[in-house]
C-alpha positions as CSV (number, residue, x, y, z in Angstrom):
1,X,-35.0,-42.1,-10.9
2,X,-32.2,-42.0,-13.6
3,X,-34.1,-38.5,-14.9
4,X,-34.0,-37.2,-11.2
5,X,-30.6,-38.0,-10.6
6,X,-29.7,-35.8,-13.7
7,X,-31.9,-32.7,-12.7
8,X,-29.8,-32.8,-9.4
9,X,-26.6,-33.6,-11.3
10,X,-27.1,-30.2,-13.9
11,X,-28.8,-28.3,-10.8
12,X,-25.3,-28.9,-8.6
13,X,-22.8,-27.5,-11.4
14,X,-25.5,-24.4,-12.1
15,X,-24.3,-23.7,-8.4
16,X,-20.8,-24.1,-8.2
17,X,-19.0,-22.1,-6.1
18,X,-16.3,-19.6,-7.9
19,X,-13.0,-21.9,-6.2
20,X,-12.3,-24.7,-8.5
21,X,-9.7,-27.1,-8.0
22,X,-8.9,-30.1,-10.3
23,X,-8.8,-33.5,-8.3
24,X,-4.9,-33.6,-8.3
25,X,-4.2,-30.3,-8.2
26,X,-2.7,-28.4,-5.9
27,X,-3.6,-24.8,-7.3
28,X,-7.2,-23.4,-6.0
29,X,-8.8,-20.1,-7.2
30,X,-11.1,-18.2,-5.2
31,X,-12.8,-14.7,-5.4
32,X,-12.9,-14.9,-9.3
33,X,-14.6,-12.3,-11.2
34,X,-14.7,-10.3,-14.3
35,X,-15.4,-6.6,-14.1
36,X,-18.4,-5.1,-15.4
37,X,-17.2,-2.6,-17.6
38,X,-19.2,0.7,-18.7
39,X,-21.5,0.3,-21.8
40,X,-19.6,0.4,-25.5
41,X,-15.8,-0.7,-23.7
42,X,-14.4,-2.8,-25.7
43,X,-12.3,-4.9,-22.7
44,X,-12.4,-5.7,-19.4
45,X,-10.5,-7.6,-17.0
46,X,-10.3,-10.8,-14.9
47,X,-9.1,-10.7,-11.0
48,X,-8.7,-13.8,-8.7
49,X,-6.8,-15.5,-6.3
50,X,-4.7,-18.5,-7.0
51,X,-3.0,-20.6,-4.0
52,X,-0.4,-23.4,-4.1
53,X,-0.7,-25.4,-1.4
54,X,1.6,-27.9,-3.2
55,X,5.6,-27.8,-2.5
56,X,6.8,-26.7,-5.8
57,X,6.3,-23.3,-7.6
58,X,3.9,-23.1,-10.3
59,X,3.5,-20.6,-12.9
60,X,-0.1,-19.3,-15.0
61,X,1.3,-19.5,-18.3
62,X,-2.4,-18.5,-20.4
63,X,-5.7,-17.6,-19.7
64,X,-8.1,-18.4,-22.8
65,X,-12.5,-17.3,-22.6
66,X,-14.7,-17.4,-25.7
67,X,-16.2,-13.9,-24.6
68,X,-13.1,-12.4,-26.3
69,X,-11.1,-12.5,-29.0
70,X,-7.7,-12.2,-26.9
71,X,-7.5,-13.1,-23.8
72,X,-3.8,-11.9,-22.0
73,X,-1.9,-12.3,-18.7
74,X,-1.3,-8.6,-17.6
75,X,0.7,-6.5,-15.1
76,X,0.9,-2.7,-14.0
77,X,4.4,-1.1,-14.4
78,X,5.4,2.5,-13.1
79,X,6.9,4.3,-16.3
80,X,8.2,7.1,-14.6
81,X,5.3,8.0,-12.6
82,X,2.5,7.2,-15.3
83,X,0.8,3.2,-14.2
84,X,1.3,1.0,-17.5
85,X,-0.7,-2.1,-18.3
86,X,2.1,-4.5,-19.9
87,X,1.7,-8.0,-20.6
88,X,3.3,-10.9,-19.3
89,X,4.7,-14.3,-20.0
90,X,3.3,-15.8,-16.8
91,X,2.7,-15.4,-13.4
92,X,4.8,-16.9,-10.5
93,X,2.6,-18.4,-7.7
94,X,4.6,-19.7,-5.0
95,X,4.6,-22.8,-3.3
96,X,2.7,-22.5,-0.5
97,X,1.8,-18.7,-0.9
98,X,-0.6,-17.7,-3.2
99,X,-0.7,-15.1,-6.9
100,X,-3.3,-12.1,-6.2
101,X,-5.0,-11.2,-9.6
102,X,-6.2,-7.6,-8.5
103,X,-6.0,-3.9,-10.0
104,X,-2.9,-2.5,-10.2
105,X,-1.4,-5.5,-10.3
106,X,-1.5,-8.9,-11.9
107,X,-5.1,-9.6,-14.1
108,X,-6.4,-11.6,-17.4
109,X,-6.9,-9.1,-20.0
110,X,-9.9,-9.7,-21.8
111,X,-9.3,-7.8,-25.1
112,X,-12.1,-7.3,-28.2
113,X,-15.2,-8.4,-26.1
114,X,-17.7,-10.3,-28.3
115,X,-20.7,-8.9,-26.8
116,X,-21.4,-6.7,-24.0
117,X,-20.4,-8.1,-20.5
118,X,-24.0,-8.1,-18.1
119,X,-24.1,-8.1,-14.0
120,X,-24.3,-11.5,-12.7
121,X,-23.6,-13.1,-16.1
122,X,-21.2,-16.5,-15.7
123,X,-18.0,-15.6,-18.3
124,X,-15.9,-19.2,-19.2
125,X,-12.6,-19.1,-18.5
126,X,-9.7,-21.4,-18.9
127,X,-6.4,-21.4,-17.0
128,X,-3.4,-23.0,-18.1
129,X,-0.6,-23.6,-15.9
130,X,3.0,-24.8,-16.8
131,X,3.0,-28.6,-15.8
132,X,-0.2,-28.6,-18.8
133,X,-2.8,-28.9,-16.6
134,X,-5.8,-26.5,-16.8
135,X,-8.9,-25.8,-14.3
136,X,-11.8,-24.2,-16.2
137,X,-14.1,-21.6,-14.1
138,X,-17.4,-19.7,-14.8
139,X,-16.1,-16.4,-13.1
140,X,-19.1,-14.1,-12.4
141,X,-19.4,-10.3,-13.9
142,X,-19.7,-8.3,-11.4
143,X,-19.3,-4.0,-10.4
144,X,-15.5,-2.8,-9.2
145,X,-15.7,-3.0,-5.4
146,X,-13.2,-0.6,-4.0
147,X,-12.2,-2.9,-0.8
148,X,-11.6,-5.6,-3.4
149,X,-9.6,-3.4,-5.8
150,X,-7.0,-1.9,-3.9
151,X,-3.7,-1.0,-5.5
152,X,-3.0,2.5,-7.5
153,X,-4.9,4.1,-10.3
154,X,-4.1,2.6,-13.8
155,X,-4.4,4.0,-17.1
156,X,-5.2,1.2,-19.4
157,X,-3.1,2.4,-22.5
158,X,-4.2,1.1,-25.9
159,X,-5.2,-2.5,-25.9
């Protein structure tokens, strides 16, 4: 029974779903996925939702994933008229609303890829968020869907 019991145990966390929450948290991502990126790029980038249903602000302060060798927390600025990727400290989610990670906006960098990023792989990523806790996900690579993408046309500069 004990050998059954683990089966079903390592066959339930094969199939968890994207949203993870810690136990005492009050942060919850959902929709997490890395974008598949065409063949020979050297980065992609991480988009999610994170919502607070907790009273208190909260911050993402880092973003960590062995699949690259930096990993950063990103924005888009307007530089007179030209969209800028630009790195930031963190990223504000506020109580009781929720930080969209999409393009042109907010996203995890994911700088000096290891190895090449496949469709429907599972990439580890680790969230940090400023009271210390962390949540770790397996955030699945997928193509750019247009609907789920929306927001201006960035250049990526040099990373």
């Amino acid at each position: 029974m004990p050998a059954q019991l683990s089966a079903l145990a390592l066959a339930a966390l094969l199939v968890l779903p994207v949203a993870v929450t810690a136990a005492d948290s009050d942060l919850v991502v959902s929709d997490a996925y890395v974008r598949l990126m065409p063949p020979g790029t050297p980065n992609s980038l991480a988009f999610m939702n994170i919502s607070n249903r907790g009273g208190s602000d909260r911050r993402l302060l880092q973003a960590a994933s062995p699949v690259a060798r930096t990993v950063e927390l990103h924005t888009h600025i307007d530089d007179h008229g030209v969209m800028r990727m630009r790195q930031v400290a963190a990223i504000d989610i506020p109580a009781g609303g929720r930080a969209e990670l999409r393009s042109g906006g907010y996203h995890v960098m994911l700088i000096g890829l290891r190895q090449p990023l496949q469709e429907g792989e599972r990439v580890p990523l680790t969230l940090r968020f400023d009271d210390g806790s962390t949540q770790k996900l397996e955030v699945p690579v997928r193509r750019p869907q247009p609907a789920l993408e929306a927001g201006p046309p960035a250049a990526h500069g040099k990373h």
